[in-house]
N, C-alpha and C positions, 0 to 999 in steps of 0.2 A: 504494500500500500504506500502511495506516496505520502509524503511528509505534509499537513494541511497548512498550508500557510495561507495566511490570508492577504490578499490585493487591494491594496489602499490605493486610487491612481492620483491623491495627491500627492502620498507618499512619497510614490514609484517618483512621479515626477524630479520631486525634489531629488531623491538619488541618482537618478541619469545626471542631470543637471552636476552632482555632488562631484560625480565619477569622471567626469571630465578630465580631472587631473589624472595624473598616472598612477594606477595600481596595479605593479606586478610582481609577483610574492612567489619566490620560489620556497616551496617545501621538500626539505632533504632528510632521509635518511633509511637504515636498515629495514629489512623488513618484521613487523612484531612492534615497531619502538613507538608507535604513536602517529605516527604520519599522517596517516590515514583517519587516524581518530579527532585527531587537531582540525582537518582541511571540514572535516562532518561538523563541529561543534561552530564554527569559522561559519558555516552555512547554514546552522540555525541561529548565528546571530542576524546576519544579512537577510536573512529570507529573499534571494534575488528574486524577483518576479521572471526575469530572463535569464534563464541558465543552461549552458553547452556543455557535455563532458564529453572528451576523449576515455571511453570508460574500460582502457586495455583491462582492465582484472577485474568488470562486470563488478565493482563495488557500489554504486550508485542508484541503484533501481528503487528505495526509498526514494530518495529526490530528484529523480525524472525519468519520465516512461520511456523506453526504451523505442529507436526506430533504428530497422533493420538494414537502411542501402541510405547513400549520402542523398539520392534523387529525392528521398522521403525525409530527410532533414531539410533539402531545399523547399520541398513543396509545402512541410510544418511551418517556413519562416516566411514565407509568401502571404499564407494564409492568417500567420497571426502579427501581419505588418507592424504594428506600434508596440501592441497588445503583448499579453505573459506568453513565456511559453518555456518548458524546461524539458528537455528532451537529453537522451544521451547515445551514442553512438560503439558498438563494439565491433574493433578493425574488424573483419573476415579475412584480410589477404593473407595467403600462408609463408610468402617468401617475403624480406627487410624490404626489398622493390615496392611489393605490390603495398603493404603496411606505411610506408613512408608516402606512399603516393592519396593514397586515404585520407594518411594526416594531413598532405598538404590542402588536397581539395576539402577539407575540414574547415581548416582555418582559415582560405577563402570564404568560404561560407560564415562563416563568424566574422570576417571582418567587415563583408558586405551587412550582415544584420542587425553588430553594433548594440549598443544600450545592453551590455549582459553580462554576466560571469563566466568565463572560458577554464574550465577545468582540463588539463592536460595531462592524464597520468604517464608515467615512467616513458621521459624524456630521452632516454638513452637510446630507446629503440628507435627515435625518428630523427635524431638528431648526433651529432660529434661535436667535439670541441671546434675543428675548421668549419662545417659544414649544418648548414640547417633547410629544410625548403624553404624559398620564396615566400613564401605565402606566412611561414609563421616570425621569417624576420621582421618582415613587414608591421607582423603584427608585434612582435613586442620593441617597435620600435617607433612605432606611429599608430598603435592601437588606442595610448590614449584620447586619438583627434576622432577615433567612434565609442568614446566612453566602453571599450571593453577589459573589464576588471580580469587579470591573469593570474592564475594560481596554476603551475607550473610544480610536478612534482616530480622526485629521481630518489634512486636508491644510489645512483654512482652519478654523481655529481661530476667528478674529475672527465668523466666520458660525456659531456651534453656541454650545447651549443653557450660557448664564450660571451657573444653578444646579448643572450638571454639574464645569464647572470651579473654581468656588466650593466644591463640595464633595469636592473630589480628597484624596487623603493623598499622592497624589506625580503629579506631571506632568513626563514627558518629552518634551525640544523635540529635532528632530532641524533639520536645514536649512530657510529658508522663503524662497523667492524672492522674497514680496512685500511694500513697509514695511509697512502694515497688519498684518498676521498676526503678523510679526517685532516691533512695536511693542506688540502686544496679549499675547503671551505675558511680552516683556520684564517688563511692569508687571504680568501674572499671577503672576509667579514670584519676584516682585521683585528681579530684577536687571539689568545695566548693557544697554540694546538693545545697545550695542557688543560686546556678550560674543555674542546672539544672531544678530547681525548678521553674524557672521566664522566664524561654522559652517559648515566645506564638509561632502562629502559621506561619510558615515557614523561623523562625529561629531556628541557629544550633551553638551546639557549638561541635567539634572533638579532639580527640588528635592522634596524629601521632607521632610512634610507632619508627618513622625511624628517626625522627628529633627531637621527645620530645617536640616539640610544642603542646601546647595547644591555639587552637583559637576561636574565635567566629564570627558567619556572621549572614548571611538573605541570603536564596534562591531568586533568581527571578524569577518571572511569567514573562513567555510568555508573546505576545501580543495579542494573542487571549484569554488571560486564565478571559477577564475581569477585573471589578472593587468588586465583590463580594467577602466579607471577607472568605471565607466559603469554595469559591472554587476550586477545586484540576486539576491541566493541566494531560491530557490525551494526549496519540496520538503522532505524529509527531510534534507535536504545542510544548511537552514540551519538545525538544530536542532546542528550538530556544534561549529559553532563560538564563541568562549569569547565573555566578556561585552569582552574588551578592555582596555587601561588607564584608568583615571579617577584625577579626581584632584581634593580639595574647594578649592574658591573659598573666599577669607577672607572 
């Protein structure tokens, strides 16, 4: 069941209007460490009235109903010209070609429709350090002139497109088991690897881009997510729970 938000269109207005400015939030890290759980809580505060995901690991089907061929995401964003619409897209192509070519015709389509939240899971697959398609430089690089809010997320950070992370206004690091990744956010974020290095599991630490803050927290679990160290909130369950304590680094 999807997630019931409710549509204000005074609201909404004012947040297009809001989002004008640049929002693009890359979310990093292992798998299990919160990532995932942080990006769902992140979107029950926003309630976007318009939302796209790139849903490579079919996480998202509480927050937007799923269409099957890109043709059926163009024809959803036609039909709901101004209006809400939250949909989300899982690649089909089997080979990195056909998969990268998806994404790109994706992010065309999101940047043509503009006023939304662009979910992009596990960046690594469509993207390299030298290389990204057309279509999503574009977008984080002049996505804010169609108010499209980016939340961009990787488990190998050190392997995904340069120019994305270059041009973040906030990137969250959550756990990364490998030095590489850990070494490469460190110096992305500009702060101590030893600070990144000692994040267990569903703590973060972010810097914001817009404020120069650097902070550190703890995600929190749901109340249904249990008492097991291990375990990762799925579903509508992990929209319930709060953002946790943080607290800024000097």
């Amino acid at each position: 069941m999807l997630a019931k938000w409710k549509i204000n269109p005074t609201k909404k207005a004012k947040h297009m209007a809001a989002s004008n400015s640049a929002k693009i939030w890359a979310v990093i890290g292992a798998s299990g460490t919160g990532k995932g759980l942080w990006i769902k809580q992140k979107l029950a505060e926003l309630q976007p009235a318009r939302l796209v995901c790139w849903d490579f690991k079919n996480e998202y089907g509480d927050y937007a109903r799923p269409v099957e061929t890109l043709d059926g995401i163009r024809r959803a964003m036609i039909l709901a010209g101004n209006g809400p619409l939250r949909v989300r897209y899982l690649p089909r192509g089997a080979g990195e070609k056909a998969v990268r070519k998806e994404f790109e015709a994706l992010c065309e389509l999101v940047y043509a429709f503009g006023h939304c939240v662009f979910i992009a899971e596990e960046l690594s697959n469509v993207t390299t350090p030298g290389w990204a398609p057309a279509a999503w430089r574009k977008m984080t690089t002049s996505g804010r002139h169609e108010a499209v809010h980016i939340i961009g997320a990787t488990q190998n950070p050190a392997l995904v497109d340069k120019t994305f992370l270059g041009n973040c206004t906030l990137v969250h690091v959550c756990a990364l088991r490998e030095y590489p990744h850990r070494q490469y956010v460190a110096r992305s974020i500009d702060c101590p690897l030893e600070s990144v290095t000692k994040l267990q599991q569903f703590e973060w630490i972010e810097r914001d881009y817009d404020t120069g803050k650097l902070e550190m927290g703890r995600v929190s679990l749901p109340k249904n997510a249990g008492r097991a160290s291990g375990g990762t909130a799925t579903g509508s369950g992990s929209a319930k729970g709060g953002q946790g304590q943080k607290r800024a680094l000097k």
